[in-house]
LOVEX-977349 format. One line per field, with one value per atom (N, C-alpha, C, O): x, z, y; residue in three letters. Coordinates in Angstrom, 2 decimals. Layout:
X: c(X ...);
Z: c(Z ...);
Y: c(Y ...);
aa: c(ALA ...);
END
This chain:
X: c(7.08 7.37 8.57 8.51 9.80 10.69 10.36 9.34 11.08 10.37 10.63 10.17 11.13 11.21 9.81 9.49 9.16 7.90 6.08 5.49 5.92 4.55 3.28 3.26 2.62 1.10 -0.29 -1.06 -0.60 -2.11 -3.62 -3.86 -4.23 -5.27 -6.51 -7.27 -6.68 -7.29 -7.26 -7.98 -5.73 -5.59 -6.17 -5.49 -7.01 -7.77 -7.54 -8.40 -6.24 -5.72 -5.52 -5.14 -5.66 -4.65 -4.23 -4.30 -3.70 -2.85 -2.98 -2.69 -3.63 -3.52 -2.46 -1.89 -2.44 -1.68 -2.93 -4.05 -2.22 -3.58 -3.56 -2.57 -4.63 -4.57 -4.40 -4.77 -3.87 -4.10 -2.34 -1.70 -1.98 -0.51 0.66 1.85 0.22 0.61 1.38 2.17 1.12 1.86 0.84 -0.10 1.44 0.57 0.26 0.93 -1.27 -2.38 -2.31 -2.36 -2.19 -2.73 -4.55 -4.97 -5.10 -6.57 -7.14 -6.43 -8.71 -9.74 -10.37 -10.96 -10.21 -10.64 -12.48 -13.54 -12.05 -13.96 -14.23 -13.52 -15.13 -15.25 -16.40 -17.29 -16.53 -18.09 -18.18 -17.26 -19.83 -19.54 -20.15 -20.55 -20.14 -20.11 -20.59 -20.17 -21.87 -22.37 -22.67 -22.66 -23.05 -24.31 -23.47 -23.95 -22.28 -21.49 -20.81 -20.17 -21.36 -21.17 -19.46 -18.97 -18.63 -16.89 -16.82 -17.48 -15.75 -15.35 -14.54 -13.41 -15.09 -13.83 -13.51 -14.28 -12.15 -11.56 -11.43 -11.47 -11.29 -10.84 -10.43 -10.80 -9.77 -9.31 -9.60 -9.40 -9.98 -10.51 -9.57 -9.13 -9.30 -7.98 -9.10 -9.93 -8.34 -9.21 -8.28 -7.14 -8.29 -7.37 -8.51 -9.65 -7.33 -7.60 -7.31 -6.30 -8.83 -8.45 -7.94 -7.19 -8.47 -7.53 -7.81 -8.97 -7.18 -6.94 -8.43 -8.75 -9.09 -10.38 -11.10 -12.08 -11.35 -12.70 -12.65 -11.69 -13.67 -14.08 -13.11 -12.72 -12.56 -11.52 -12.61 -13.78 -12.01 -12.96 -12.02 -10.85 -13.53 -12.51 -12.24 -12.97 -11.57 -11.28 -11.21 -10.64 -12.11 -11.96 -11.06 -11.42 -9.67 -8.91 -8.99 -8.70 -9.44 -9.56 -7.61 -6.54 -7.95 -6.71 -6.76 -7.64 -5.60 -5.62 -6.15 -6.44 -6.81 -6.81 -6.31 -6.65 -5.10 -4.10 -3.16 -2.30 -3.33 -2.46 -2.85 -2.48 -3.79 -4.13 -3.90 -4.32 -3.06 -2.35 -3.23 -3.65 -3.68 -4.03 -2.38 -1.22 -3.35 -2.12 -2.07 -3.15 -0.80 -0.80 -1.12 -1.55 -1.15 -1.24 0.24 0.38 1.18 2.68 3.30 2.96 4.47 5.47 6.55 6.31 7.79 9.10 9.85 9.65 10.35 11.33 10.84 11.55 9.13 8.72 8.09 7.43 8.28 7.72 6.63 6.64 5.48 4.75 4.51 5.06 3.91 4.23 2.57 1.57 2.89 1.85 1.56 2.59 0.64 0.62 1.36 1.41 1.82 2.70 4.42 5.35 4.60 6.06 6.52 5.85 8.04 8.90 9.50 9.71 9.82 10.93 11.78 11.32 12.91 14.10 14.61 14.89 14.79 14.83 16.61 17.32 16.85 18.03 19.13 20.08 18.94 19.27 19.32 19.01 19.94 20.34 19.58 19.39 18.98 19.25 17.52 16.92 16.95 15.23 14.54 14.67 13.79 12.55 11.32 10.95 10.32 9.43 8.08 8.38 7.12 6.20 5.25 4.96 4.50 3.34 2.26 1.97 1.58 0.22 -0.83 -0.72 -2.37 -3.70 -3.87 -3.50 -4.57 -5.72 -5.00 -4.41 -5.43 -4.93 -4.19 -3.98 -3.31 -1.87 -1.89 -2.74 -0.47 -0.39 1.28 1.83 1.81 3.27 4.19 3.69 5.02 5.85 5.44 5.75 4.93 5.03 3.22 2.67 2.87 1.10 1.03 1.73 -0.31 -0.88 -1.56 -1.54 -2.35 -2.58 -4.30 -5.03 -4.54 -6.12 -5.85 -6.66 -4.69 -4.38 -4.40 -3.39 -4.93 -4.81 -4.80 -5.14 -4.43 -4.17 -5.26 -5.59 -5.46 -6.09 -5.53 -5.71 -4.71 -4.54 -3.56 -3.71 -2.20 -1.28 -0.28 0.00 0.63 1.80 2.69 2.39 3.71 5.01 5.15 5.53 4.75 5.15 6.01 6.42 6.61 8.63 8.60 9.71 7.61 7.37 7.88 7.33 9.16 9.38 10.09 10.24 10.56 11.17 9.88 8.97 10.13 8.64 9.00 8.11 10.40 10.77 10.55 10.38 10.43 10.66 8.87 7.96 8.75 7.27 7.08 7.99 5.67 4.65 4.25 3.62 4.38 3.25 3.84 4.85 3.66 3.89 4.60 5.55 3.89 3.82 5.53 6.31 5.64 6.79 8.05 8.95 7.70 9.22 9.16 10.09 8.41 8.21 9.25 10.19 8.92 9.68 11.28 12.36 10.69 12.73 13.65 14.84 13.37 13.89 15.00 14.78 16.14 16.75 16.77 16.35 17.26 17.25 17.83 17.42 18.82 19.36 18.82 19.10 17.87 17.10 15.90 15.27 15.43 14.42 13.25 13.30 12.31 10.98 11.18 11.37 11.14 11.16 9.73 8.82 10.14 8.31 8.27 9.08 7.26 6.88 6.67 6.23 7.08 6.58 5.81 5.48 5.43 4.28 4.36 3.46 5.51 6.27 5.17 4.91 4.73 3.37 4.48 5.56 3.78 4.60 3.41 3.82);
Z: c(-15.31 -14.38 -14.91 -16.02 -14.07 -14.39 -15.23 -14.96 -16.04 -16.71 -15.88 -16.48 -14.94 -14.13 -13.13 -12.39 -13.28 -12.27 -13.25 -13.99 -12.95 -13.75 -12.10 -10.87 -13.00 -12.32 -12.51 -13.33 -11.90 -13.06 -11.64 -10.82 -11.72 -10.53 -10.71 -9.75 -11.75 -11.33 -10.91 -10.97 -10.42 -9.73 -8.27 -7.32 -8.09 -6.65 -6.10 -5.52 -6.34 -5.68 -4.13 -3.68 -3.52 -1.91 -1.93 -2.87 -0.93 0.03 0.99 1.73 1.44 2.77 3.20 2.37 4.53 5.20 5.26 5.75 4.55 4.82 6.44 7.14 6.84 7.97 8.05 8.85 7.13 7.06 6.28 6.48 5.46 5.40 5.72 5.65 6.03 6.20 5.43 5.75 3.83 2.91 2.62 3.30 1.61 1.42 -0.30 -1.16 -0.16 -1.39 -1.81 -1.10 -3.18 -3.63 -4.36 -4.54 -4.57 -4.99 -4.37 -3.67 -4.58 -4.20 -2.50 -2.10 -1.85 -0.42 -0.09 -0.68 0.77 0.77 2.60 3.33 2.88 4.17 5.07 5.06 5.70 5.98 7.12 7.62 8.23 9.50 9.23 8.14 10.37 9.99 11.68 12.69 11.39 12.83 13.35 12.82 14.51 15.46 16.25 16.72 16.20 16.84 15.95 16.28 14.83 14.15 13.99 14.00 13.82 13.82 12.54 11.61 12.53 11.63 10.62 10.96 9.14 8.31 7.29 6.84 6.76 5.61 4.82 5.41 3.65 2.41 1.30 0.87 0.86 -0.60 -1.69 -1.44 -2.66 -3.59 -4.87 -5.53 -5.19 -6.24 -7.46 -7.47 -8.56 -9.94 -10.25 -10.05 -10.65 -11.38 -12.60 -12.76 -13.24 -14.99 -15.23 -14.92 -16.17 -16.15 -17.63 -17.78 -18.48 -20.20 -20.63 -20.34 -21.38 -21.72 -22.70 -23.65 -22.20 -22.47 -22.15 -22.88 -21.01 -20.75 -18.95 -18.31 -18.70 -17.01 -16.47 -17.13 -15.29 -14.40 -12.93 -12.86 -12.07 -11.24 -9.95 -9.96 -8.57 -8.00 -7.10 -7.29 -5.96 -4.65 -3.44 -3.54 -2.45 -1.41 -0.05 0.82 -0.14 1.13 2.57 2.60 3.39 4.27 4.84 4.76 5.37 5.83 7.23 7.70 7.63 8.80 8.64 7.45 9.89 9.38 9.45 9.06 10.22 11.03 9.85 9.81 8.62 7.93 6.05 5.13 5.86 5.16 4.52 5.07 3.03 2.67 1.44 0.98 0.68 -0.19 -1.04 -0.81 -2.30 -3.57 -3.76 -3.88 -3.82 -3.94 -5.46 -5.55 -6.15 -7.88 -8.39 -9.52 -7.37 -7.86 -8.28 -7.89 -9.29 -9.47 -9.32 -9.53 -9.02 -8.75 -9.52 -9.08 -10.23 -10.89 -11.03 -10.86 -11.47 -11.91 -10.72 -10.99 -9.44 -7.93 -7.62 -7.54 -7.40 -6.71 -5.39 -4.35 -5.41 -3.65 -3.31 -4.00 -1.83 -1.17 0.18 0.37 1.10 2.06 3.01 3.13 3.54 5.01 4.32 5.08 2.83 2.99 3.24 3.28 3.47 3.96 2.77 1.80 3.30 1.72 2.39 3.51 2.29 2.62 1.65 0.49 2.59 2.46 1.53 1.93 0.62 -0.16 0.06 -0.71 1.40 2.42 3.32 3.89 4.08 5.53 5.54 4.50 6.80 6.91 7.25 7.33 7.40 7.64 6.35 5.13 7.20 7.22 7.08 8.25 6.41 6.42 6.58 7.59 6.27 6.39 5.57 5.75 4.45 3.27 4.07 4.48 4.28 4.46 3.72 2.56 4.80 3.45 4.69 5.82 4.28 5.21 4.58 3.51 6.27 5.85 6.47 7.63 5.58 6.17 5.83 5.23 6.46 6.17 5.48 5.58 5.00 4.35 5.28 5.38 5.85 6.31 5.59 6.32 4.54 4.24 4.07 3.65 4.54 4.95 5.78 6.73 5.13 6.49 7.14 6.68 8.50 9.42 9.15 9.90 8.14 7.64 6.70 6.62 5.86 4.62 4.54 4.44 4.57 4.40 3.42 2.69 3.01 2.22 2.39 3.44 1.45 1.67 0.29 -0.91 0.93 -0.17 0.33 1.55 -0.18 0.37 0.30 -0.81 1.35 2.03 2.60 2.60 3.02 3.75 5.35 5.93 5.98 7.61 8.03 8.40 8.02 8.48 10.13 10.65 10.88 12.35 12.85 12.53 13.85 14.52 13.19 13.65 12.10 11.18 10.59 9.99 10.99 10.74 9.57 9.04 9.17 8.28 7.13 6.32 6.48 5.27 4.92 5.74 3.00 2.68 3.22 3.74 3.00 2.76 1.88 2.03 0.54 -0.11 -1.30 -1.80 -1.75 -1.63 -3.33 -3.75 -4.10 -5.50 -5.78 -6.68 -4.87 -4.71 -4.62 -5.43 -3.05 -3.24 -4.03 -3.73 -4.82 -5.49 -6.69 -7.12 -7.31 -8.81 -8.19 -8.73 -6.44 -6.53 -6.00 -5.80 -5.83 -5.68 -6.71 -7.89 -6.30 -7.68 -7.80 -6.89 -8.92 -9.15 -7.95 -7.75 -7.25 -6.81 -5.33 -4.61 -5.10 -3.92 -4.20 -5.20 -3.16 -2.81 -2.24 -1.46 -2.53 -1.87 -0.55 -0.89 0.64 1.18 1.71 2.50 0.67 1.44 2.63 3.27 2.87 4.45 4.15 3.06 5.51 5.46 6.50 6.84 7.10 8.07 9.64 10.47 9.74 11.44 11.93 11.35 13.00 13.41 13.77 14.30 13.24 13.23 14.33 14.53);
Y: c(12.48 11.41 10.62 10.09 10.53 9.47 8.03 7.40 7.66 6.80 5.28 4.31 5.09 3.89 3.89 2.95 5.01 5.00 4.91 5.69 4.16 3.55 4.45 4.35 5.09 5.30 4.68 5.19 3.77 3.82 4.01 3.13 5.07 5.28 4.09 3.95 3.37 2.71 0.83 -0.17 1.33 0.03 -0.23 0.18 -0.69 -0.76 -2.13 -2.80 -2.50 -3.80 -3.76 -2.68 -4.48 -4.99 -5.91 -6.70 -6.06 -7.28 -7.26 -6.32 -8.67 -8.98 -10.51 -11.21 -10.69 -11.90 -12.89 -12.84 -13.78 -15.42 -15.67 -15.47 -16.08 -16.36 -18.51 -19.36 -18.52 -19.97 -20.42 -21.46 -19.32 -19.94 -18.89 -19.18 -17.81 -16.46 -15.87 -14.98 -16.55 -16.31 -14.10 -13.68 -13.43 -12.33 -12.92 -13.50 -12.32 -12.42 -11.12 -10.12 -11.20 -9.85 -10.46 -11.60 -9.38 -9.55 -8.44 -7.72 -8.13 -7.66 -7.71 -8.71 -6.82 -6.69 -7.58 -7.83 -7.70 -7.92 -8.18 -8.87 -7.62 -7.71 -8.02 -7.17 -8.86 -9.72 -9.42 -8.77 -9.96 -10.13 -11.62 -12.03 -12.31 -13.87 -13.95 -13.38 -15.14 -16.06 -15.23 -14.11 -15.42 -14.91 -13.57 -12.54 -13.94 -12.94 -11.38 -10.39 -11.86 -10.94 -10.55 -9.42 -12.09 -11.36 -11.09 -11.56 -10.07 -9.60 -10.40 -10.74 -10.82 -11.52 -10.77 -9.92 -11.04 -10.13 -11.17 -12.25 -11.23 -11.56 -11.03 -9.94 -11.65 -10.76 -11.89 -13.07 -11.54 -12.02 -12.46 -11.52 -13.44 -14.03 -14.94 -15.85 -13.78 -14.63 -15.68 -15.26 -16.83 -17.47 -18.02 -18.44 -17.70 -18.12 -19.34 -19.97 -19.85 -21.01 -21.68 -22.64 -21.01 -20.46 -19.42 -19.15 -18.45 -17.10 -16.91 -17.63 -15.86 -15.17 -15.85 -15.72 -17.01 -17.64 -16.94 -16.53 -17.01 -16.58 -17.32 -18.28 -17.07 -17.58 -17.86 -17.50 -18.45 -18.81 -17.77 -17.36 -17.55 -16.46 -17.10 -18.08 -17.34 -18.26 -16.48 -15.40 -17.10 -16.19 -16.64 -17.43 -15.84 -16.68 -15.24 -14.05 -16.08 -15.27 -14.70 -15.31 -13.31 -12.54 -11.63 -10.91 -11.93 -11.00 -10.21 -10.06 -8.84 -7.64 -6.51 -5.40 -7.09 -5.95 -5.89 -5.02 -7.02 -7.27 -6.87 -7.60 -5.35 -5.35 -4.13 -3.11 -4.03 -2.83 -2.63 -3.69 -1.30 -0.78 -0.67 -0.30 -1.37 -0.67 0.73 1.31 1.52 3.04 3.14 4.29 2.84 2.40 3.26 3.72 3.34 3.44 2.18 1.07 2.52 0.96 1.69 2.88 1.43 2.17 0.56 -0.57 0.78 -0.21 -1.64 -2.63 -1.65 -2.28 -3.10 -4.10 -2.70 -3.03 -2.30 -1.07 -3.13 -2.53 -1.71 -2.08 -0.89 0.50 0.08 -0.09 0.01 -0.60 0.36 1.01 0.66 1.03 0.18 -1.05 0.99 0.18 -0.19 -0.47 -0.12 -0.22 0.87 1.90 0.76 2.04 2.11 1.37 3.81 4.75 5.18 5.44 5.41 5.97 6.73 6.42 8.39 9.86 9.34 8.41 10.00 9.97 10.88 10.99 11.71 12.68 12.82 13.87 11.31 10.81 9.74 9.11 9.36 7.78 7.62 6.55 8.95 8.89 7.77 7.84 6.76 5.84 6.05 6.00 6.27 6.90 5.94 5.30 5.59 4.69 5.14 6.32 4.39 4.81 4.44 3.32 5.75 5.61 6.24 6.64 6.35 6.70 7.55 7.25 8.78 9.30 10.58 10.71 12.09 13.05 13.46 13.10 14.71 14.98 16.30 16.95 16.72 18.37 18.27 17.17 19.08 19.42 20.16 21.28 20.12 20.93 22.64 23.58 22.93 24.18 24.77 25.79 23.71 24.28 25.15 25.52 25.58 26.72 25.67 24.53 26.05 25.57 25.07 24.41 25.51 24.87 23.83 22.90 23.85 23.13 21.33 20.63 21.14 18.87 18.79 19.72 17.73 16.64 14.93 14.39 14.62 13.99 12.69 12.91 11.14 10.58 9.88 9.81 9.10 8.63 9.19 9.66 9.38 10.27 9.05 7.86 9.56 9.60 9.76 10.77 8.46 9.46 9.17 8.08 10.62 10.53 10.19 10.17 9.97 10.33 11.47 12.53 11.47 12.93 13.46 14.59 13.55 14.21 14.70 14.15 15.95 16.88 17.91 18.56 18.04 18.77 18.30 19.21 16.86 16.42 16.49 16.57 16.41 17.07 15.44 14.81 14.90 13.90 13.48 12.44 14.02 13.81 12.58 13.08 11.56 9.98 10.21 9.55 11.26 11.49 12.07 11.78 12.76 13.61 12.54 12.29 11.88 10.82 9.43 8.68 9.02 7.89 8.60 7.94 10.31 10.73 11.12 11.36 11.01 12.01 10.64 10.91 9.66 8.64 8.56 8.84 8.19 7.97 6.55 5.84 6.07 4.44 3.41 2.26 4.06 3.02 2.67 1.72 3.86 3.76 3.30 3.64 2.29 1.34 1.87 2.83 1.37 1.30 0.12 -1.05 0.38 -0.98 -1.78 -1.54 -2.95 -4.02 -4.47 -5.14 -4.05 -4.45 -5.60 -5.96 -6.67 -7.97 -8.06 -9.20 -7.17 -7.44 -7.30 -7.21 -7.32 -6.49 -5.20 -4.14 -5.68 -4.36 -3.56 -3.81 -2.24 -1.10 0.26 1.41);
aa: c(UNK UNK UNK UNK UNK UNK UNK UNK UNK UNK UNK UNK UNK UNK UNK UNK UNK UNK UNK UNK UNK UNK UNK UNK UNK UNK UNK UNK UNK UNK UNK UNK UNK UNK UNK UNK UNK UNK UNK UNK UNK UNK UNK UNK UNK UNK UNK UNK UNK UNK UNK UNK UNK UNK UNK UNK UNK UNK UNK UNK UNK UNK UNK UNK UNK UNK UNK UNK UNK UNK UNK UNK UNK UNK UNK UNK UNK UNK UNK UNK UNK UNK UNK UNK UNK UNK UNK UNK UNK UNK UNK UNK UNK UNK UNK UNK UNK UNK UNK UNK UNK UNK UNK UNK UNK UNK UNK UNK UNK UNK UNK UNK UNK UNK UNK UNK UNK UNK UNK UNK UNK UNK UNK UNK UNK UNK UNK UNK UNK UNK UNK UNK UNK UNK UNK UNK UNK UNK UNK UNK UNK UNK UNK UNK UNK UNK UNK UNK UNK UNK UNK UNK UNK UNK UNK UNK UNK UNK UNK UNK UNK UNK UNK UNK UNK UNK UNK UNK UNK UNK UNK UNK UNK UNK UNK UNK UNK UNK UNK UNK UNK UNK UNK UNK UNK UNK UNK UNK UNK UNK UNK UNK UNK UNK UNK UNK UNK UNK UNK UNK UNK UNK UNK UNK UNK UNK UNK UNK UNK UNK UNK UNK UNK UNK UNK UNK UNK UNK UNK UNK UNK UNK UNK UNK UNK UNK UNK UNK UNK UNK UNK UNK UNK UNK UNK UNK UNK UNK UNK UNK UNK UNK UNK UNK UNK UNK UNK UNK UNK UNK UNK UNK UNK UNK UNK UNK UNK UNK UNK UNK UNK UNK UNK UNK UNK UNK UNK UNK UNK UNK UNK UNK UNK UNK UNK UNK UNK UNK UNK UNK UNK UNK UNK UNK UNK UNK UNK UNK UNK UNK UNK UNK UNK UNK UNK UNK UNK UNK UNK UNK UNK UNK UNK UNK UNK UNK UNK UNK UNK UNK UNK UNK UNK UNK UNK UNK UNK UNK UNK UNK UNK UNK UNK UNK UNK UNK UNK UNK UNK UNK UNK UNK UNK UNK UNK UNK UNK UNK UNK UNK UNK UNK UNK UNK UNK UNK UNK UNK UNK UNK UNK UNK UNK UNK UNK UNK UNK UNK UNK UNK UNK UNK UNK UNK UNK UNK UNK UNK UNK UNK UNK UNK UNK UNK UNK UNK UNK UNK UNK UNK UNK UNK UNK UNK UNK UNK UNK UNK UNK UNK UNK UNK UNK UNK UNK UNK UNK UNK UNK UNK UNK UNK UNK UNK UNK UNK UNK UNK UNK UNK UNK UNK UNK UNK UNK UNK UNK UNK UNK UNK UNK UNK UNK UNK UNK UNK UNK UNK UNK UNK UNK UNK UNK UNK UNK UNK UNK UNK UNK UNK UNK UNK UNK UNK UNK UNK UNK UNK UNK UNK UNK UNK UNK UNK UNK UNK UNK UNK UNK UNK UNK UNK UNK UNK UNK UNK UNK UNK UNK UNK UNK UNK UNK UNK UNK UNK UNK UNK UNK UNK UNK UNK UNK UNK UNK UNK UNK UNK UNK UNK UNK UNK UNK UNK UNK UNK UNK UNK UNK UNK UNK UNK UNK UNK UNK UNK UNK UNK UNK UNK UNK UNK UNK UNK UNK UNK UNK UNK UNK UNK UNK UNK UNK UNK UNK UNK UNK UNK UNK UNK UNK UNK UNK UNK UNK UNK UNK UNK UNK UNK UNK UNK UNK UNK UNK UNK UNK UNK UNK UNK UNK UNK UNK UNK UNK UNK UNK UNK UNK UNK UNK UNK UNK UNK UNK UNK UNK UNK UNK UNK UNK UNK UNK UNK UNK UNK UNK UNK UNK UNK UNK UNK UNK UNK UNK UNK UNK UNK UNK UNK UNK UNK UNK UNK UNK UNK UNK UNK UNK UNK UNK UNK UNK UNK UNK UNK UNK UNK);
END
């Protein structure tokens, strides 16, 4: 792995949008139903420390939910890679979008998935998917781009 790219799988971080300053939280997901109506609330969960090695206290801020990205547990130049930011192909001007679920490769057979976070180029059906691949072929001067939250 390029040495500008950090992996670690057991980062099980997100981010969501506050619904109260619409700033984005990173922390722990958490997801309730609430009142008689049973709505749906999200939160993400934020430790703050309150001196180094004693328990920190956690604050639960509620978040959109249209507005809620899984950490890929990639870093590209010391930036965190998130679901929903965009990558740009280093071989024309293709946009791609980080997502989770399953996918196939341009060079699959027709039973073959994937299952994990990928690349969706949309109609550019030629370029691979698979998230591991363009995070190492990136070269330095190309970006991960952060989503700020534009529904896509």
């Amino acid at each position: 792995m390029p040495e500008n790219v950090n992996y670690s799988p057991d980062r099980m971080l997100c981010r969501g949008k506050s619904l109260q300053t619409g700033q984005w939280i990173t922390g722990y997901f958490l997801r309730t139903q609430e009142g008689k109506e049973k709505k749906l609330c999200c939160y993400i969960a934020v430790n703050e420390m309150i001196a180094p090695e004693l328990p920190g206290k956690q604050n639960l801020i509620e978040v959109d939910p249209e507005f809620i990205c899984w950490h890929t547990g990639y870093q590209k130049n010391g930036v965190d890679v998130w679901e929903n930011d965009r990558i740009k192909c280093r071989s024309g001007n293709a946009i791609g979008i980080i997502r989770f679920g399953t996918y196939q490769n341009v060079i699959d057979g027709p039973k073959t998935e994937h299952d994990g976070f990928y690349v969706d180029w949309g109609k550019n059906e030629l370029l691979r998917k698979d998230l591991g691949y363009w995070i190492a072929a990136l070269a330095e001067e190309d970006n991960v781009i952060s989503w700020e939250g534009e529904k896509s």
